[in-house]
Backbone as a chain_set.jsonl record, in Angstrom:
{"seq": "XXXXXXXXXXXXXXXXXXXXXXXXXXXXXXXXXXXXXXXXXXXXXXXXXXXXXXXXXXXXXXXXXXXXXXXXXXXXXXXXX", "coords": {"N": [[-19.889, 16.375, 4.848], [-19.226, 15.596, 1.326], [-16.471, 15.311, -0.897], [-16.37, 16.06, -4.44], [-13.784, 16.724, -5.894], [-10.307, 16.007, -5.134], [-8.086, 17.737, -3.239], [-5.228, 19.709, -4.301], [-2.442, 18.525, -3.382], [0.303, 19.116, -4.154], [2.429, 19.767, -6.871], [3.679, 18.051, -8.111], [5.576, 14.779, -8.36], [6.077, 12.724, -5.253], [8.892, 11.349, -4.129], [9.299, 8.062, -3.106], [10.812, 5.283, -0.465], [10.383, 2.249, -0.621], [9.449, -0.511, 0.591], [9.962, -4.189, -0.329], [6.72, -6.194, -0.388], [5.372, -4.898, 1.833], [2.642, -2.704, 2.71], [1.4, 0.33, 1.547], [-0.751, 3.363, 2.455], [-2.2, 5.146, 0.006], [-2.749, 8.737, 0.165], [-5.587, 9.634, -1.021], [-7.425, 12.407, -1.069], [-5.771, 14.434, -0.71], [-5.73, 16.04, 1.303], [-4.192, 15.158, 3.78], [-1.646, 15.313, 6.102], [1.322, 14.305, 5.821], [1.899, 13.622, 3.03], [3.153, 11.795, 0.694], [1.339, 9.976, 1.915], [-1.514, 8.248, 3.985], [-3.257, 10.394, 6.59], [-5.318, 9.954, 7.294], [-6.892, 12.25, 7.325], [-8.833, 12.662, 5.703], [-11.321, 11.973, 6.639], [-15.119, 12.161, 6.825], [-14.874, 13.029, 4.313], [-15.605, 11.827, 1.864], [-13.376, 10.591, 0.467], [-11.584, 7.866, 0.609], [-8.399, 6.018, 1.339], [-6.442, 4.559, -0.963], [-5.094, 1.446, -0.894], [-1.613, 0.184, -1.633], [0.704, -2.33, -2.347], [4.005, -3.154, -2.246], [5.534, -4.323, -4.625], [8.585, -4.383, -5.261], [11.536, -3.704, -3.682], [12.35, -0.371, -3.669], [12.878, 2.446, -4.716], [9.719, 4.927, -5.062], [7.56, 7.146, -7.125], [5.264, 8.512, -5.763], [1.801, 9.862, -6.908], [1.322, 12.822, -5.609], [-0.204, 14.787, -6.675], [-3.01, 14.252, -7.323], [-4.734, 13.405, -9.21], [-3.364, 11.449, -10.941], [-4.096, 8.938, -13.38], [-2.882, 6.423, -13.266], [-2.818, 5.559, -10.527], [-1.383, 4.341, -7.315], [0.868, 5.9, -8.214], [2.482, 8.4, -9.644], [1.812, 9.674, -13.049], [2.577, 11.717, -14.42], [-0.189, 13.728, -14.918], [0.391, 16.159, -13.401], [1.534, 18.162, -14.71], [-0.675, 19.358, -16.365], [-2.193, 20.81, -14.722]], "CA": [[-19.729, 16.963, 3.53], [-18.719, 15.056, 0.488], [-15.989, 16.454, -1.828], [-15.899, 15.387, -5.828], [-12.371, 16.113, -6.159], [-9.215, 16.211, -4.297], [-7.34, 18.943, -3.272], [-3.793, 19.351, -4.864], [-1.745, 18.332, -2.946], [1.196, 19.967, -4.977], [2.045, 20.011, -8.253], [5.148, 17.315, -8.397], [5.144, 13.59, -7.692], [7.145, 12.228, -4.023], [9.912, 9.956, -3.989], [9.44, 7.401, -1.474], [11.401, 4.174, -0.476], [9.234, 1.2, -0.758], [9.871, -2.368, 0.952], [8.576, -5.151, -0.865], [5.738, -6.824, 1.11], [4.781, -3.366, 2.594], [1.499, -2.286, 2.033], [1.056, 1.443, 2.539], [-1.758, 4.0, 2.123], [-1.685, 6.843, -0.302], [-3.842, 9.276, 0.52], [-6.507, 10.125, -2.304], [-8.1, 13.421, -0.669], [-5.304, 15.539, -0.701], [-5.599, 16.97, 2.352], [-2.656, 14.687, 4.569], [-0.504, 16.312, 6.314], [1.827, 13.056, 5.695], [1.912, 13.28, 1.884], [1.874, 11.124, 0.047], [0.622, 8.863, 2.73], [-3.052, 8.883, 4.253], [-2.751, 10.763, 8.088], [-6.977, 10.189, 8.738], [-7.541, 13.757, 7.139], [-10.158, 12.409, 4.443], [-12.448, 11.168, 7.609], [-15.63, 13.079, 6.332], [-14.84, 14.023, 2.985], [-16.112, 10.761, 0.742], [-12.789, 10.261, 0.33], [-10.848, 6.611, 1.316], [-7.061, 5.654, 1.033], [-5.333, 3.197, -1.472], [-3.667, 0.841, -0.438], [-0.809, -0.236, -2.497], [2.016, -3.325, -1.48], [5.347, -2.441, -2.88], [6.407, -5.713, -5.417], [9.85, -4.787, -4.892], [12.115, -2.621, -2.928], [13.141, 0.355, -4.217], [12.241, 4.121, -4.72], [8.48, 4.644, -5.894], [7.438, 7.844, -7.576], [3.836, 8.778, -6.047], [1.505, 11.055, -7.04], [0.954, 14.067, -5.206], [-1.463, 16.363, -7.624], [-4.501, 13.39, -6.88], [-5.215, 13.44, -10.474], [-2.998, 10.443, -11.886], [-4.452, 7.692, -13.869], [-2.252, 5.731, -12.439], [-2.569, 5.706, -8.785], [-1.081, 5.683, -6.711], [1.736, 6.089, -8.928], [2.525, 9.39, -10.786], [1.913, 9.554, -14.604], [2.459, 13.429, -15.108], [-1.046, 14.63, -14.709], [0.589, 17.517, -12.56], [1.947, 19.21, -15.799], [-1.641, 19.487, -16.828], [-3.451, 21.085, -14.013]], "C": [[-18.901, 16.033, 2.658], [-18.116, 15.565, -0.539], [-15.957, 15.347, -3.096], [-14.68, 15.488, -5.877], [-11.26, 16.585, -5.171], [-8.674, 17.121, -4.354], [-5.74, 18.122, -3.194], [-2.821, 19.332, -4.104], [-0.302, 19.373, -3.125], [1.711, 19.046, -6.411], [3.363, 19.099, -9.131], [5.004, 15.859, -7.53], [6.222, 13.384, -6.231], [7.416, 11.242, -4.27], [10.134, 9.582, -2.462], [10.536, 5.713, -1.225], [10.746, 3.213, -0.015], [9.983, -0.375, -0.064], [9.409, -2.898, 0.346], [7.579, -5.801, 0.346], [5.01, -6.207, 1.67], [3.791, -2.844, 2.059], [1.785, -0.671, 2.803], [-0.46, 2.038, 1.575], [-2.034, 5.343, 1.53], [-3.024, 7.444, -0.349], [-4.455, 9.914, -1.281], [-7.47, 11.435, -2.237], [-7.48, 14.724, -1.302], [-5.3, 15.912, 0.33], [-4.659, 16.358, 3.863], [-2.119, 15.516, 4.942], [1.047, 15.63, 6.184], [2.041, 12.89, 3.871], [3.241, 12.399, 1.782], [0.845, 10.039, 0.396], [-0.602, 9.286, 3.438], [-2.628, 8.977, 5.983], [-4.458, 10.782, 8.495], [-7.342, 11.54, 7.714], [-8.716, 13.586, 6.166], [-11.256, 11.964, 5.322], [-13.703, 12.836, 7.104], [-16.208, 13.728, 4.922], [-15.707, 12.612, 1.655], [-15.058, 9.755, 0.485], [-11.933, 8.477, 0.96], [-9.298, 6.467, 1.015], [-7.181, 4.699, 0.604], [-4.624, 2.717, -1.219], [-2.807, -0.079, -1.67], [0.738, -1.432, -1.841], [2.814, -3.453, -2.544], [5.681, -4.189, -3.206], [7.801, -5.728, -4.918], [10.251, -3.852, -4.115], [12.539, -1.553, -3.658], [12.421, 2.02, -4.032], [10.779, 4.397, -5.738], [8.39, 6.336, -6.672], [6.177, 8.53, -6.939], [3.434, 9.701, -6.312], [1.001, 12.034, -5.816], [-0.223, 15.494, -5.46], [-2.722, 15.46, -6.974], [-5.041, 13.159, -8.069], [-4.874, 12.499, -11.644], [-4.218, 9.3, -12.737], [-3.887, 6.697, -13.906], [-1.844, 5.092, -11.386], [-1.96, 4.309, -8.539], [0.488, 6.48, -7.485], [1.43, 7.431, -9.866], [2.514, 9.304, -12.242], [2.073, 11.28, -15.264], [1.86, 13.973, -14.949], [-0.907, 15.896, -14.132], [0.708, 18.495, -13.573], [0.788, 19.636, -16.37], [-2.504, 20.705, -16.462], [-2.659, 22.861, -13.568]], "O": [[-17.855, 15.628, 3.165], [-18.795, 16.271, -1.284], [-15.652, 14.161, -2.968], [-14.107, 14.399, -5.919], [-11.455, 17.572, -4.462], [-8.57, 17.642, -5.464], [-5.24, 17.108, -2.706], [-2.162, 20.371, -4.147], [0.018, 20.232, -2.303], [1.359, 17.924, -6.776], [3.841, 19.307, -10.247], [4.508, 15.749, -6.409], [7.259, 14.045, -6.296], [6.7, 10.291, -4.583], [10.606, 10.057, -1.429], [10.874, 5.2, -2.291], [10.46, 3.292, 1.18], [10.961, -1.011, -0.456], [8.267, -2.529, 0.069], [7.716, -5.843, 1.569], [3.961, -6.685, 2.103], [3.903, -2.455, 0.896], [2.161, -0.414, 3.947], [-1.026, 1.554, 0.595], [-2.11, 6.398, 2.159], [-4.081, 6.944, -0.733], [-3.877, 10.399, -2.253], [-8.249, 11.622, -3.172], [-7.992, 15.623, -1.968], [-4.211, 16.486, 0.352], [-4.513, 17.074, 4.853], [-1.98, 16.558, 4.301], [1.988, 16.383, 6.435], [2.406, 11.762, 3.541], [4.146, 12.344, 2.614], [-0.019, 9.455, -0.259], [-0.841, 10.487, 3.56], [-1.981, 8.13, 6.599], [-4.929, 11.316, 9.499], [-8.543, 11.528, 7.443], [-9.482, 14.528, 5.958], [-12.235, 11.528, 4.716], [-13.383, 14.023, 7.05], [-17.168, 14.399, 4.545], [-16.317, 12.974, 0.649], [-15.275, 8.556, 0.312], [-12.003, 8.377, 2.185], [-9.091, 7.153, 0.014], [-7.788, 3.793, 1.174], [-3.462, 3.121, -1.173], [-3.351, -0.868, -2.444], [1.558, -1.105, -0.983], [2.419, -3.813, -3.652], [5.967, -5.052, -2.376], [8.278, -6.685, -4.309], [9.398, -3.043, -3.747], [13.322, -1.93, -4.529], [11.582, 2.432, -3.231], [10.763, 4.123, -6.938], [9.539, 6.771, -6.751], [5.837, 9.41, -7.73], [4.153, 10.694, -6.194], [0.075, 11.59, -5.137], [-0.713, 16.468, -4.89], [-3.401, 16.011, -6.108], [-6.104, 12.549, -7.952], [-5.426, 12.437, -12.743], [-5.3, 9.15, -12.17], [-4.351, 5.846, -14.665], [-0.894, 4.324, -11.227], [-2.004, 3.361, -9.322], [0.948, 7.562, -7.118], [0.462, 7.554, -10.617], [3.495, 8.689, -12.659], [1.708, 11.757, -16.338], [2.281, 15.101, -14.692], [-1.804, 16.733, -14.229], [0.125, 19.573, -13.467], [1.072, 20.552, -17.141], [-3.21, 21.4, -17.194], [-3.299, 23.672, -12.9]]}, "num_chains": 1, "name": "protein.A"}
C-alpha cells in the first residue's frame, strides 16, 4: 500500500543535537517510533527517509508535523494543520 501523505507525527518541531559530519535520517512517513529519526516504519508505505549531514554542531530544530517546506528542518507548517 502506498500512502500520499504522512501521518502527523505531532504538531511541534524536535530539538535534536547535531554533530557536524553526521548524516542522519529523518523520517518522512510519520509513522517512527524514533521521531524525528527514520526506525524502518515507512518499509511499505512509498515513503523513504532524508538524509541530512549536520554542517555544524549544534541543536537542530526538526520537523515533526511532515509537512515543512523545509525538510527536514521545521518552518512552522505545524501551526497550520
Amino acid at each position: 500500500m502506498t500512502e500520499s501523505k504522512p501521518t502527523i507525527a505531532q504538531k511541534s518541531p524536535i530539538k535534536v543535537q547535531v554533530e557536524a559530519g553526521k548524516t542522519y535520517h529523518w523520517c518522512t512517513c510519520g509513522n517512527s517510533k524514533k521521531q524525528p529519526m527514520c526506525d524502518g516504519s515507512h518499509q511499505g508505505t512509498g515513503f523513504v527517509p532524508m538524509a541530512y549531514t549536520a554542517d555544524i554542531t549544534g541543536d537542530k530544530w526538526f520537523c515533526a508535523c511532515k509537512h515543512t517546506k523545509t525538510a527536514p528542518m521545521c518552518d512552522g507548517s505545524h501551526k497550520t494543520l
